[in-house]
N, C-alpha and C positions, 0 to 999 in steps of 0.2 A: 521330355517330362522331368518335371525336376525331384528331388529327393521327397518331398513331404507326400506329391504325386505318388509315386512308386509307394511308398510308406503306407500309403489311405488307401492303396489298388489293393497290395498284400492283405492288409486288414479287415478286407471288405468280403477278402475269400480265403479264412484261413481255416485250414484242417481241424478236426478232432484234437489231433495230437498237438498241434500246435495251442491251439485255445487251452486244454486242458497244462500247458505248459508258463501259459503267461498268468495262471490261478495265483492271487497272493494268498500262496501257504501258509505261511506265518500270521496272516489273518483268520484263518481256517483252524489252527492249532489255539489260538488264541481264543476264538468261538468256543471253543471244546472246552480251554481252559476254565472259562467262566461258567461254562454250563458244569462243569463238574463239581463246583461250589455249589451250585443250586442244588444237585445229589446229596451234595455232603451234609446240605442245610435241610433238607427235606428227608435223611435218612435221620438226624437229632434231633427231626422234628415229632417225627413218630416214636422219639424214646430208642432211637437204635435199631429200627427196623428197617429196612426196603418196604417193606409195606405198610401203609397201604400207597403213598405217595414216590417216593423215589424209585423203585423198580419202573414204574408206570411211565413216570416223564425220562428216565431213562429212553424207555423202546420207543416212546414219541421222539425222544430226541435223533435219535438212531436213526430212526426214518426220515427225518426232516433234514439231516444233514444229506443223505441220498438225493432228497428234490431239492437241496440247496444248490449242490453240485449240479445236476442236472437243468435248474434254472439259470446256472450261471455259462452252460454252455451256447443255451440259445441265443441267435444273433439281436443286437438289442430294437433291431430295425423292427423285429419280429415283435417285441413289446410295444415299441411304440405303436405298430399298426393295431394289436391288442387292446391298448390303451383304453379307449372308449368302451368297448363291448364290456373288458371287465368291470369298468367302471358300473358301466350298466347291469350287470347281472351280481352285483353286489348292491345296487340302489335297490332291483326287484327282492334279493334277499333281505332286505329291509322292510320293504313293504309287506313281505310275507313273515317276519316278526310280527306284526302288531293282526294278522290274521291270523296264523297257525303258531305262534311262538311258546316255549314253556317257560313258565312262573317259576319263580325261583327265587328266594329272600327279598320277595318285594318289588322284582321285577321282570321284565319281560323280555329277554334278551335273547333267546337261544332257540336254534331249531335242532329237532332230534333228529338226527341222520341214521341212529340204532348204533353205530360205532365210535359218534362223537355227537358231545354237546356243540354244534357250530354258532358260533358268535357271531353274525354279519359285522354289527357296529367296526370290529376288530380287522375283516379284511377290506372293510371302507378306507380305512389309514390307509393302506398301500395303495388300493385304485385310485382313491384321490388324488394322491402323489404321482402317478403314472400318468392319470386325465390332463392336471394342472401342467404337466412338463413338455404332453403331447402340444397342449392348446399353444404355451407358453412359446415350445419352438422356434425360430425363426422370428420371431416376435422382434421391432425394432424398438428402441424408446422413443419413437414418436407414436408409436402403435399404444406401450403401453401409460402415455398420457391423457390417450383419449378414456371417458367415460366409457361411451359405449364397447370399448375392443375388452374395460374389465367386467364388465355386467355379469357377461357369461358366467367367468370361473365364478366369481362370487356366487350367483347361482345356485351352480354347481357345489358349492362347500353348503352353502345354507339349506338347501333341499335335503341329503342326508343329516345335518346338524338338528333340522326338526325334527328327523323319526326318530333318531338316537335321543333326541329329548323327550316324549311321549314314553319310551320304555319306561322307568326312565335312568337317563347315563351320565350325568350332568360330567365327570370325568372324560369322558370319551367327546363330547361335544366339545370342549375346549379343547380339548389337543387337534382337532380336526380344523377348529378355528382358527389354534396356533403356526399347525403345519402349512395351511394355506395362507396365509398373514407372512411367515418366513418367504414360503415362494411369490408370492407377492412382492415383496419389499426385493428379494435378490434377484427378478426381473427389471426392477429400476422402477416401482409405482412411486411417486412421491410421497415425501413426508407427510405434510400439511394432510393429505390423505388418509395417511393413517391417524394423525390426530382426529381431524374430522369424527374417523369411526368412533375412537375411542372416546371419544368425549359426547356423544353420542350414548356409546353404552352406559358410562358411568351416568350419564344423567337418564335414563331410561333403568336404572337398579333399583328406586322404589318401584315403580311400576311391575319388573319382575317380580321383586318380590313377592308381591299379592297372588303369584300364579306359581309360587314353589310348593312340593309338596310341602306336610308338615315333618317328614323328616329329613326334608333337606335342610328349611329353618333350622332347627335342633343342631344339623352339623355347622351348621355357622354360626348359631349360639356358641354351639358349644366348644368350637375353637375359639371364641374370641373369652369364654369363661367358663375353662371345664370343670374349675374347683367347685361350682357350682354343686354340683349333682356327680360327684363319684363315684357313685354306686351305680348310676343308672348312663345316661348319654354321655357322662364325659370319662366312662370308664376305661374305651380302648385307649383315649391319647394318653387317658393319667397313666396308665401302665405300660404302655410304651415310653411314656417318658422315663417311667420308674427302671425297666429293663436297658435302656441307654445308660443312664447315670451309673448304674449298678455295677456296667461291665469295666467299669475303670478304665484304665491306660491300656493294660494287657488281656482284660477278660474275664471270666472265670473259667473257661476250659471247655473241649469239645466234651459235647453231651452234659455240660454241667452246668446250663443254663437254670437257675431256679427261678423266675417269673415264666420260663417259657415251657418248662417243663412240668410244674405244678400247677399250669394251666392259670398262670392267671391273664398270661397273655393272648389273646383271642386273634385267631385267623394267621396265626402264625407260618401257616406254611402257605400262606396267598400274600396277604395285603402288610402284613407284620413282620414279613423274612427279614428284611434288612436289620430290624428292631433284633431281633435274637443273636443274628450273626454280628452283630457290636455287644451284645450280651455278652454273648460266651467266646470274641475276640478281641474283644474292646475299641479301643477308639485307634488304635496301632493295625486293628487286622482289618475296621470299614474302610480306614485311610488307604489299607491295600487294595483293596479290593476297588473301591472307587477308582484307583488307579488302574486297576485291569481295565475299568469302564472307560477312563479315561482315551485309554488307548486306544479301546475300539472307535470312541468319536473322533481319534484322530486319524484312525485308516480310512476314517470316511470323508474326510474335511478335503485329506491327502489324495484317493479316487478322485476325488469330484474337481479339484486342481487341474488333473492330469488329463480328465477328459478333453476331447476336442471338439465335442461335436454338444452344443445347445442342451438337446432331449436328455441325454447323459450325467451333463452336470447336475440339471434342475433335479432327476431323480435321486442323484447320487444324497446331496445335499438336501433335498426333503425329506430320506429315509436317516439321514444323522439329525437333522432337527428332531424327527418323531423319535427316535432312541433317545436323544437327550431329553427330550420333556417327560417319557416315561421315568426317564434317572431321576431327572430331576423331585418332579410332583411326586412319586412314591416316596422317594426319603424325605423331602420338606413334609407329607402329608407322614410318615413315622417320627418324624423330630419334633410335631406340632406346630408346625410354621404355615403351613394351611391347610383347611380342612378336610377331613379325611373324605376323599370322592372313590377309591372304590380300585385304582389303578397300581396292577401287578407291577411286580420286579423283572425286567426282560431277562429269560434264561435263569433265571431263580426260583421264582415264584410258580406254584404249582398250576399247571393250567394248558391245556389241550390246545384251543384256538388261538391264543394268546404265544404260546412256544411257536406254534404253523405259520402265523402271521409274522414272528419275530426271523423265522429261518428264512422264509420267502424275502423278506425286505433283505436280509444278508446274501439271499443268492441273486436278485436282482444288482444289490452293491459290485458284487462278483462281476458280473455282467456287464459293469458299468467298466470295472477296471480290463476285466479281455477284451474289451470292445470300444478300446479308449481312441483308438486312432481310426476306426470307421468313419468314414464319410457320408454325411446325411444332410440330401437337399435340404430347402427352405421347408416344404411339405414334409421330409422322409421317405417319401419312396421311390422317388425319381432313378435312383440310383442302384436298387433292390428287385 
């Protein structure tokens, strides 16, 4: 038997102790680190309070690090076989949006459990990535040239992309388009394919248009000409721009934000965090902090490297693309570089389903890294 042998036997049955030994720590310290800025920014959000927002995402967070842990001890064989089912009982949580869902600033997103607003749209990002990596598996590139071998997962992305548009999420519908388009492409689908699509869409955008609501219109108006109507639709980006500019180089100081604090900055502690925290740090404490961020997308680049095994990689790397376009689109969407769609700050921004969905994707990551040398048939189970 030779060493890689022995290596993938060990790995395939390893201890409590052991798993819990090959945890990257330092990614786990890291997580904390960043969510504790979110405290920090959600406790100056309230004027210096814990309440009503920082005590709360605190004790979610608190928890969600326990089922991170605990996610990341399960063997990833065990996801994989999962894969589908969740997939599926997040599609039905879907469907059961648009029957039983609660209204909420215009939209229809959330079911009430009594101890949490649950967001479906939100843990669709993870089952997709899970479904996508299962299907994707063993997959060769002659497999994935054929039309019909990609039907499916397209499918698959565009069935939840329609109910998430019915709410409606127009935010949440493209990162789901995004994250399946990355795995896509890093299975080997050809270019000209994705050309195709996209040339496609771009010529199918009047057509959409006629079917947006009206205030979707208005957010694309009104990024492309906020100065228009400052008082009314292009009030968030003006004053978000106004709150960036303001914080200069260094800031103005913890708690001493004045756009965010004399309210003239709206939704400050969801969709505007980032806006405040260049406020009252400036362009020297976002440049930090992006860096934290940084970092975390490159423990996940660096996981998904090391993996050996197909199903591993694909997830590792579709849960760092869905983090990056969260980075990304929220501060593009706070700097006015595209229009404001509606999406949190990961581990910043205040938010229940949104924090639960961001700690699951980081214990799944876990997962990916304790379970890098597992060996897993062409199926996944042959071996389990």
């Amino acid at each position: 038997m030779s060493g890689w042998d022995l290596g993938a036997d060990h790995a395939n049955n390893m201890t409590l102790g052991e798993k819990l030994g090959q945890v990257t720590w330092s990614l786990v310290l890291l997580i904390i680190l960043v969510a504790s800025v979110g405290f920090a920014m959600l406790y100056s959000a309230a004027n210096g309070n814990w309440d009503p927002w920082a005590s709360r995402q605190a004790v979610r967070f608190s928890v969600s690090v326990v089922m991170m842990l605990v996610i990341a001890m399960v063997d990833i064989r065990i996801w994989m076989k999962l894969a589908y089912p969740l997939y599926a009982v997040a599609f039905v949580l879907l469907v059961a949006v648009e029957l039983v869902g609660q209204i909420g600033m215009g939209a229809q997103r959330w079911i009430d459990l009594g101890f949490i607003q649950l967001q479906p749209s939100e843990l669709m990002k993870v089952t997709l990535i899970l479904a996508l990596a299962r299907y994707f598996h063993g997959a060769s590139v002659e497999d994935t040239g054929r039309i019909l071998f990609i039907t499916p997962p397209i499918l698959m992305t565009l069935a939840p992309v329609g109910l998430v548009l019915m709410q409606p999420n127009l935010g949440t519908s493209l990162i789901l388009i995004m994250v399946s388009g990355a795995i896509l492409f890093l299975v080997g689908v050809r270019w000209w394919k994705f050309g195709l699509v996209i040339g496609s869409a771009l010529a199918a955008i009047p057509i959409a248009w006629q079917f947006l609501h009206d205030y979707q219109k208005n957010r694309v108006l009104t990024f492309l000409y906020p100065e228009n109507d400052p008082l009314g639709t292009g009030y968030h980006i003006m004053q978000s721009k106004i709150a960036l500019g303001s914080g200069g180089l260094f800031g103005k100081g913890f708690l001493l934000g004045t756009q965010s604090h004399l309210n003239f900055l709206p939704e400050k502690q969801t969709d505007f965090i980032f806006t405040m925290l260049a406020e009252e740090f400036g362009l020297v404490g976002a440049a930090g902090f992006l860096g934290l961020y940084c970092l975390l997308l490159l423990y996940g680049f660096i996981i998904a490297m090391r993996c050996r095994n197909q199903f591993g990689r694909l997830v590792a790397l579709g849960l760092t693309v869905n983090l990056f376009l969260y980075l990304f689109i929220n501060c593009a969407m706070n700097m006015g570089l595209i229009p404001v769609v509606g999406i949190p700050l990961p581990l910043i921004s205040y938010g229940g389903t949104a924090t639960l969905t961001v700690m699951i994707g980081f214990g799944l990551l876990l997962s990916v890294h304790v379970h890098r040398d597992v060996r897993m048939s062409r199926r996944g189970m042959g071996d389990f």
